[in-house]
SENU-801843 format. One line per field, with one value per atom (N, C-alpha, C): residue number from 1; residue in one letter; x, y negated, z. Coordinates in pm, 1 decimal. Layout:
i <- (NUM|...);
aa <- (a|...);
u <- (X|...);
v <- (Y|...);
w <- (Z|...);
//
This chain:
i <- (1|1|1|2|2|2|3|3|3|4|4|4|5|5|5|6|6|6|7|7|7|8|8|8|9|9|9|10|10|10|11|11|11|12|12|12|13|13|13|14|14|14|15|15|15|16|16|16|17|17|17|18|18|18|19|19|19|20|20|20|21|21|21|22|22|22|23|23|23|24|24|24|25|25|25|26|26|26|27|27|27|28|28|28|29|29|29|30|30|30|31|31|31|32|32|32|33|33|33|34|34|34|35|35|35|36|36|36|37|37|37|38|38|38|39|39|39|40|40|40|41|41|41|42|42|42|43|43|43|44|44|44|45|45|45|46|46|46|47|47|47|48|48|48|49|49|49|50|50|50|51|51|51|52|52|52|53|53|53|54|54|54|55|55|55|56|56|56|57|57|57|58|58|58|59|59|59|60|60|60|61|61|61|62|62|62|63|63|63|64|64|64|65|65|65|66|66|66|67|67|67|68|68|68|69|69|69|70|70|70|71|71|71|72|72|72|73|73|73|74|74|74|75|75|75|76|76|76|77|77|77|78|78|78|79|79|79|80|80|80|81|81|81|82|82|82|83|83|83|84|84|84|85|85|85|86|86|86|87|87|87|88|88|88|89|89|89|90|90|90|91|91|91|92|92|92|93|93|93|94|94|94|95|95|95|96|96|96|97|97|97|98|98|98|99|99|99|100|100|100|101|101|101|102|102|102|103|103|103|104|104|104|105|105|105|106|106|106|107|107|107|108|108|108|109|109|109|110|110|110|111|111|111|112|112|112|113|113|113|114|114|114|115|115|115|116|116|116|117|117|117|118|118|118|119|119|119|120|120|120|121|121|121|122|122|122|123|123|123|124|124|124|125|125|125|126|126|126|127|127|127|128|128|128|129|129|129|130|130|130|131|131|131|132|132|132|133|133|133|134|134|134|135|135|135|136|136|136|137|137|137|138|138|138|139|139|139|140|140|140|141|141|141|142|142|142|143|143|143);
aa <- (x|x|x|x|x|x|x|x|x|x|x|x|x|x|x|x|x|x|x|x|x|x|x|x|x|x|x|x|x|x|x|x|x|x|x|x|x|x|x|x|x|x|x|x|x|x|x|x|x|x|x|x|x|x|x|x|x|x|x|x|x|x|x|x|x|x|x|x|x|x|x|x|x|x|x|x|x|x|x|x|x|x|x|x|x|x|x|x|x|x|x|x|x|x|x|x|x|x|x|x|x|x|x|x|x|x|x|x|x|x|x|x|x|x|x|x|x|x|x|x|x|x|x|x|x|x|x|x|x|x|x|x|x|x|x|x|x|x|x|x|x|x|x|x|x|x|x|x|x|x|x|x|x|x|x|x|x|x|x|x|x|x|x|x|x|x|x|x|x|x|x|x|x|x|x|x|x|x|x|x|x|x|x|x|x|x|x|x|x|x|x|x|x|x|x|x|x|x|x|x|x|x|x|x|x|x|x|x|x|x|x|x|x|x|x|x|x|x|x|x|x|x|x|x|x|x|x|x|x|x|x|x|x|x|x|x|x|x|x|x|x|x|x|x|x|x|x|x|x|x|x|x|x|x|x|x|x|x|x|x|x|x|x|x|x|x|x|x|x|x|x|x|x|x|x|x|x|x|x|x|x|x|x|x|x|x|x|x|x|x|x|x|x|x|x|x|x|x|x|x|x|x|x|x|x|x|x|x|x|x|x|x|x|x|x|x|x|x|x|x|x|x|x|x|x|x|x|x|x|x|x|x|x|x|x|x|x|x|x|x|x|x|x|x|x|x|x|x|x|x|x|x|x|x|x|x|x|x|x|x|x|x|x|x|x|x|x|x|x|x|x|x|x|x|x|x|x|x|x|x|x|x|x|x|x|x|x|x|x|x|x|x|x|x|x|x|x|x|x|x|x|x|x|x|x|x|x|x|x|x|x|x|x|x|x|x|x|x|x|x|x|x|x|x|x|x|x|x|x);
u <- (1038.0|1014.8|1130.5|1181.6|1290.0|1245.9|1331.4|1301.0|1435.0|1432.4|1544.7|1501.5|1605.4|1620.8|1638.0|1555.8|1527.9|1586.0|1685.4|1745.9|1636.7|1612.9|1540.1|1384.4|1393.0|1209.1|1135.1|1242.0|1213.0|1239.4|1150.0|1208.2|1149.2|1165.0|1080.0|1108.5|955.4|914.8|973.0|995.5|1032.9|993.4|916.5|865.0|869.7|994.7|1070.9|1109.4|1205.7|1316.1|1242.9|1118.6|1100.2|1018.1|1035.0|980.3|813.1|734.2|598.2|547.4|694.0|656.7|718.3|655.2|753.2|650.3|748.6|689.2|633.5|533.3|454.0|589.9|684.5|753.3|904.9|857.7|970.9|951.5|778.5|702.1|738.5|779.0|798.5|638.9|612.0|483.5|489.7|341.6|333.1|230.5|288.9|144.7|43.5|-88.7|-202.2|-255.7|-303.1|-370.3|-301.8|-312.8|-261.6|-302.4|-174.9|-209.7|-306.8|-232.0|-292.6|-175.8|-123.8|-30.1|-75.2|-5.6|-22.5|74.2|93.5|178.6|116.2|138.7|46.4|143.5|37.6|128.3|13.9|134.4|24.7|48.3|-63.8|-66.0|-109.8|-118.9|-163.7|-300.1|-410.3|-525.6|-560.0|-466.4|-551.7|-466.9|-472.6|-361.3|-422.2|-342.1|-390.7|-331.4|-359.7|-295.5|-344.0|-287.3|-245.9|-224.2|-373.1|-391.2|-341.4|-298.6|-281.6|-336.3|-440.9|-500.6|-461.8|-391.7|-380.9|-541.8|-518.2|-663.9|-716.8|-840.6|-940.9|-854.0|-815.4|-736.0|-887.6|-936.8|-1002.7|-971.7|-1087.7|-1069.7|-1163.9|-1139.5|-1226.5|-1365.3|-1502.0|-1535.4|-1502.6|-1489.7|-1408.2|-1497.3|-1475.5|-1484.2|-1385.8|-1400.4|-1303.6|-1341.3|-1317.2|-1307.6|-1295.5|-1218.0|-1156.1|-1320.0|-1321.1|-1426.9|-1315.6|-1394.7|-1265.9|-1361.9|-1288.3|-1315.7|-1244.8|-1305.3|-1179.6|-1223.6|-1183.2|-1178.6|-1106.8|-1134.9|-1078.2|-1029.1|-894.8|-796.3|-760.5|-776.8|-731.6|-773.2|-852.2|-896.1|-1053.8|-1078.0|-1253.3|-1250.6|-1350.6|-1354.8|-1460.3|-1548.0|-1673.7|-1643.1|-1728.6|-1742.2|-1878.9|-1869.7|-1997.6|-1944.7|-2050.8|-2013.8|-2168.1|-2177.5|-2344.2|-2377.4|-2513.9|-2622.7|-2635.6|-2490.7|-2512.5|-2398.2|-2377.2|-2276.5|-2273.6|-2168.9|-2151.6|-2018.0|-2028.8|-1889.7|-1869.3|-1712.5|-1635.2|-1552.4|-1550.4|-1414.8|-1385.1|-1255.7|-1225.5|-1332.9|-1289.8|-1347.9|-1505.5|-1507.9|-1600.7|-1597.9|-1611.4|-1616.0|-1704.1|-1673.7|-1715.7|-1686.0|-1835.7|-1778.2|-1806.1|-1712.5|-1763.9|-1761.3|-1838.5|-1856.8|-1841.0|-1784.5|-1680.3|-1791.3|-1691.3|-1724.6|-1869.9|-1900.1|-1967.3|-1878.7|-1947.5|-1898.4|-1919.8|-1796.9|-1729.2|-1622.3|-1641.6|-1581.3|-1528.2|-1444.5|-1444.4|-1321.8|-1389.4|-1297.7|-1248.6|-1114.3|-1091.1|-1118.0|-1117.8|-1158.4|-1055.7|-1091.5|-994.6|-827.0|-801.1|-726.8|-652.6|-743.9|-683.2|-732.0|-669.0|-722.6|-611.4|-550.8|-511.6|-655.1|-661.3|-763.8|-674.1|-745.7|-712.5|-761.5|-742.5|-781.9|-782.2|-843.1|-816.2|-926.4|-816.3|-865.2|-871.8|-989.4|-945.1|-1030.0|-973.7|-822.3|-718.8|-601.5|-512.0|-499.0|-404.8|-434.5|-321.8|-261.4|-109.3|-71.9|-187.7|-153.9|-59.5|-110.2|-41.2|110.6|159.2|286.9|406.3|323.4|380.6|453.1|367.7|403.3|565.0|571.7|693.5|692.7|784.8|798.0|797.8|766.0|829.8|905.8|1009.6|1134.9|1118.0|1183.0|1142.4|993.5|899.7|812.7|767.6|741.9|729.3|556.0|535.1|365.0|334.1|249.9|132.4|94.4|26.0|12.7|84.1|83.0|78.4|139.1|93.0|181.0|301.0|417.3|576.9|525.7|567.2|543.9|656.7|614.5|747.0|772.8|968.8|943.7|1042.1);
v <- (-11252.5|-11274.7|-11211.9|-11292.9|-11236.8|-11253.9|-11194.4|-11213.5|-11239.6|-11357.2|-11399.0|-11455.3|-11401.6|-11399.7|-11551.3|-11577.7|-11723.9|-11736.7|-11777.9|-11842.4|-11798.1|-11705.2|-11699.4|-11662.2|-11685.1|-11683.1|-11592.6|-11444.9|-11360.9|-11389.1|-11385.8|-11370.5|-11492.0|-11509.2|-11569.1|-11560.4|-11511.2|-11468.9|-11590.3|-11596.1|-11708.6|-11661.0|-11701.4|-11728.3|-11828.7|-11745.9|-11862.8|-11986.6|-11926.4|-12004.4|-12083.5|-12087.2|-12173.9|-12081.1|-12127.7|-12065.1|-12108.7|-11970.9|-11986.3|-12098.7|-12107.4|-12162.8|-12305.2|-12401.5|-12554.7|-12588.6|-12676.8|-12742.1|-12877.0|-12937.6|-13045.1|-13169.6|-13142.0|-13282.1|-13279.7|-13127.2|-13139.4|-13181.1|-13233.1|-13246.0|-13446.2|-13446.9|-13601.8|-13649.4|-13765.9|-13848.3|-13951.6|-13939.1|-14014.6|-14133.1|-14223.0|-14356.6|-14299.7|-14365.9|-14265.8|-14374.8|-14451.8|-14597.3|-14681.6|-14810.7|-14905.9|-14884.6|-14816.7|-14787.1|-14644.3|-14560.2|-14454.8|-14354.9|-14275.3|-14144.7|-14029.4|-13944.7|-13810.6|-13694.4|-13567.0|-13500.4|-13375.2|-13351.7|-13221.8|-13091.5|-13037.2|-12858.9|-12818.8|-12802.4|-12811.5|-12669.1|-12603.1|-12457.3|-12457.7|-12324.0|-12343.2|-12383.4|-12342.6|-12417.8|-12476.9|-12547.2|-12589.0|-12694.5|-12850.5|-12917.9|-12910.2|-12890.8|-12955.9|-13060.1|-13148.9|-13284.3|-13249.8|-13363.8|-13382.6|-13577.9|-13615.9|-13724.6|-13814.5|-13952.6|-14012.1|-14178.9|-14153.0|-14327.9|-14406.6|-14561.6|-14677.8|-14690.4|-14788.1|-14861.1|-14921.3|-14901.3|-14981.5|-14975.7|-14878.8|-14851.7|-14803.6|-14850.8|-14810.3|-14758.2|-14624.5|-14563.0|-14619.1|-14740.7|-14807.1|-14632.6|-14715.7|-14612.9|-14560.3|-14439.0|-14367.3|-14237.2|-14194.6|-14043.5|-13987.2|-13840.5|-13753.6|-13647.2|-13572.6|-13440.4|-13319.3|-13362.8|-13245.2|-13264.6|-13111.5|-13081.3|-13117.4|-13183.4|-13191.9|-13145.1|-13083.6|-13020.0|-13099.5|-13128.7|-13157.9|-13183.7|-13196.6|-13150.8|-13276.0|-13352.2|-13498.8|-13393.0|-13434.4|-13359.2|-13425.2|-13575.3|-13672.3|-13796.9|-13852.6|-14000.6|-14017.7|-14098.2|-14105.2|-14169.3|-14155.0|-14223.8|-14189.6|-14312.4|-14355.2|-14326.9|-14211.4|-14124.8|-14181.4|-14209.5|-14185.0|-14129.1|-14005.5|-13906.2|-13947.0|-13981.0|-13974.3|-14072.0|-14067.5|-14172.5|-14099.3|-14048.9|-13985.5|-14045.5|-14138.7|-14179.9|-14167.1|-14125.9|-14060.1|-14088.7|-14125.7|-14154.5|-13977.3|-13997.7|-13825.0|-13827.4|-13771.9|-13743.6|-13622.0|-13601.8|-13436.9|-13319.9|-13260.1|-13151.9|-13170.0|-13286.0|-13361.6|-13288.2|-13242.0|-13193.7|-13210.4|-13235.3|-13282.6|-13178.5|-13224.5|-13125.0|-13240.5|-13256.1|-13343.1|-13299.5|-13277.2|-13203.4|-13259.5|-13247.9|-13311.5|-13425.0|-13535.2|-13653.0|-13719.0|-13677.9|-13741.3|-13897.2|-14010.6|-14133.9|-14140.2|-14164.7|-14162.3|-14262.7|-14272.2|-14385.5|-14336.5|-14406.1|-14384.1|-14511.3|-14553.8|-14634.7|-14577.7|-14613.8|-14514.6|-14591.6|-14561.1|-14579.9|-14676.0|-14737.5|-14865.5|-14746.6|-14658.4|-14520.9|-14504.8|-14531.9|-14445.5|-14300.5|-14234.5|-14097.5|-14021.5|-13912.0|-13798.8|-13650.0|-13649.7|-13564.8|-13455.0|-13319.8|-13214.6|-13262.9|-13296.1|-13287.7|-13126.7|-13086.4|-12946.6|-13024.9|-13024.1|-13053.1|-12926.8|-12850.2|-12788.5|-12856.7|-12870.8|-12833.1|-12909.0|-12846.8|-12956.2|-13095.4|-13176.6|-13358.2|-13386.2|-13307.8|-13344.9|-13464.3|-13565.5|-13738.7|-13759.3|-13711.8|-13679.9|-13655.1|-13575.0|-13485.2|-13623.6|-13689.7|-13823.4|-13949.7|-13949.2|-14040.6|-14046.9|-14174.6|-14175.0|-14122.3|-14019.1|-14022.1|-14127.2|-14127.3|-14301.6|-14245.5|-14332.6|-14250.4|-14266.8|-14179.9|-14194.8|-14214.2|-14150.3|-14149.6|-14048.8|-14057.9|-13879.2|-13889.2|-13741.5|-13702.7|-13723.3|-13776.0|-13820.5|-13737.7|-13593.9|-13490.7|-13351.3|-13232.4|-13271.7|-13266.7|-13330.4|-13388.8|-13281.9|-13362.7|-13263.4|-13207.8|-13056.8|-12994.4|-12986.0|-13028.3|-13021.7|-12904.5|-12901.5|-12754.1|-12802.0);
w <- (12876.0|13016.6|13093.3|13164.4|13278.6|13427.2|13531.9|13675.6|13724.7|13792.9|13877.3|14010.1|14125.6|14218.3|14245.2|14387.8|14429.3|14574.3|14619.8|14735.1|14861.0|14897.7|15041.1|15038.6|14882.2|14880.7|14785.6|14714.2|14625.0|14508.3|14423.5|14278.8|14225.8|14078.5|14007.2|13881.3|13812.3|13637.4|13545.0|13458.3|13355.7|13262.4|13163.1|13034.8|12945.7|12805.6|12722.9|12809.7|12891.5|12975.9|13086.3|13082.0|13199.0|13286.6|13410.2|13564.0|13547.3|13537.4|13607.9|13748.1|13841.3|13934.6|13946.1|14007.4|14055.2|14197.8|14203.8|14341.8|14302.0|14351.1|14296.5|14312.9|14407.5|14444.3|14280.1|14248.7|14130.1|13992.9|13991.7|13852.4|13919.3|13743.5|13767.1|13746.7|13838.9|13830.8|13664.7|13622.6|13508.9|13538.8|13500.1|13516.3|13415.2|13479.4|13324.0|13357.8|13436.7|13381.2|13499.1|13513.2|13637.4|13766.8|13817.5|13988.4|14015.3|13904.4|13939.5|13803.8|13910.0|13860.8|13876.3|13784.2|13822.9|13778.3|13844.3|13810.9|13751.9|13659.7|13545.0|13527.6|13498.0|13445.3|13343.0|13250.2|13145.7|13014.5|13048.7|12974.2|12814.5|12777.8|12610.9|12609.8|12711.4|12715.1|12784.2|12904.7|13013.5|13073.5|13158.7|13186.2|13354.0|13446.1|13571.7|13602.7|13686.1|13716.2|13870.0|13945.5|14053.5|14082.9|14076.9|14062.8|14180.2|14183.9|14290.5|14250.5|14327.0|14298.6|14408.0|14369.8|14470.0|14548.8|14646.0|14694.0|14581.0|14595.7|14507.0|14384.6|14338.9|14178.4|14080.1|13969.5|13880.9|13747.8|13728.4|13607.8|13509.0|13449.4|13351.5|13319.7|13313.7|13209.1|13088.1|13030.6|12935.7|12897.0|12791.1|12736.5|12700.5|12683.3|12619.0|12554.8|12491.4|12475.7|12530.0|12621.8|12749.6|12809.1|12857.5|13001.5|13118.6|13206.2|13325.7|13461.9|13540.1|13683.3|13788.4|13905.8|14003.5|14123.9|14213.5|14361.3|14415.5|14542.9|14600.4|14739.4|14725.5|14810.1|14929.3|14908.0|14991.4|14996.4|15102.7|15074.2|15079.3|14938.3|14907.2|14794.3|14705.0|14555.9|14519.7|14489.9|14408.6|14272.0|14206.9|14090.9|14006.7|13878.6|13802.6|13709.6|13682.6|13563.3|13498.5|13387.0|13289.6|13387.4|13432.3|13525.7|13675.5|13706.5|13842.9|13877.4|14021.4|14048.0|14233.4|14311.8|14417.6|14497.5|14605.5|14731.0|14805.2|14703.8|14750.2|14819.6|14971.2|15032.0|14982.5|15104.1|15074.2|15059.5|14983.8|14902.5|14820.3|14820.6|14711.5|14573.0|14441.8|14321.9|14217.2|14101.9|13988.3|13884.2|13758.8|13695.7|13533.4|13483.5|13366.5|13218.5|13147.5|13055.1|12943.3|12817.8|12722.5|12670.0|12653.2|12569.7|12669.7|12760.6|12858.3|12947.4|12928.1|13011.4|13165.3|13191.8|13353.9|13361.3|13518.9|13563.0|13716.8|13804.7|13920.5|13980.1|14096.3|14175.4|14336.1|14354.2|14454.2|14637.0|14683.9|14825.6|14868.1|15029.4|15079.4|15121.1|15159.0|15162.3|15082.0|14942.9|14751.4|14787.8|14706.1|14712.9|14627.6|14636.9|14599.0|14536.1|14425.6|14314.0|14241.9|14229.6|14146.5|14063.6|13910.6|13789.5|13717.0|13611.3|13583.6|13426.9|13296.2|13204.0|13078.4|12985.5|12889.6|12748.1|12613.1|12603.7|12662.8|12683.7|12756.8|12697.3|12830.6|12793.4|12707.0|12581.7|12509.5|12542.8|12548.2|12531.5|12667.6|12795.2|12904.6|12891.8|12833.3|12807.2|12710.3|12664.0|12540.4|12677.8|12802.7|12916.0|12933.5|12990.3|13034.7|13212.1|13265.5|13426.7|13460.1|13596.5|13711.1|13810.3|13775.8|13889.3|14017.8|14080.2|14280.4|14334.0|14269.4|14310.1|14418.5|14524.7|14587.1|14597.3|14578.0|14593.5|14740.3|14779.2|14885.4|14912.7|14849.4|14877.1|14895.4|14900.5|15037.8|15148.5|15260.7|15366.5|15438.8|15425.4|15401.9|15573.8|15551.2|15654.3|15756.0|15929.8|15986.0|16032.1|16040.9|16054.8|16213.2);
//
């Protein structure tokens, strides 16, 4: 672990060469199904994403393994987790518990979602980036 000095804004820790910290606009976006990206950070046990769904973009129903957590940051999106299904705006939250079937379609808006998956999503990390994409979230602050 080292500490190096950051242009205006203090320091920053690095562990085996890479920085603890990034900015969401410096994580390249990954397609994860059609019309819906996301940008992840992804630990020894845990991946977060930083979801971005088109209008009316759908997450086919699916299972996994991963427990997933997450929070609707931006927008609105019709959720079914098991036989409970629910219209989430902001700060809406889910909690889906492994290998349980879910689905979700996103609002006329789309929606911007915290994902928070453990164990992490490796399959995620295999994606190709999409170039020039900038995050939707969140909104560039004027100065």
């Amino acid at each position: 672990m080292r500490v190096e000095p950051i242009a205006g804004a203090g320091t920053r820790t690095t562990i085996r060469g890479m920085s603890a910290f990034a900015e969401l606009a410096e994580i390249p976006a990954q397609q994860i199904w059609e019309r819906i990206a996301a940008r992840s950070i992804h630990g020894a046990r845990i991946t977060m994403s930083v979801v971005e769904l088109d209008p009316g973009a759908v997450v086919a129903d699916h299972r996994h393994e991963h427990e997933q957590l997450g929070i609707v940051l931006q927008g609105s999106i019709r959720f079914r987790v098991g036989d409970e299904t629910l219209e989430l705006g902001p700060g809406g939250t889910w909690c889906i518990p492994s290998n349980t079937p879910h689905e979700a379609t996103a609002g006329p808006a789309g929606a911007v979602v915290l994902d928070v998956f453990s164990p992490p999503r490796s399959d995620f990390k295999d994606l190709e980036p999409l170039e020039g994409r900038k995050p939707r979230w969140p909104e560039p602050l004027e100065v």
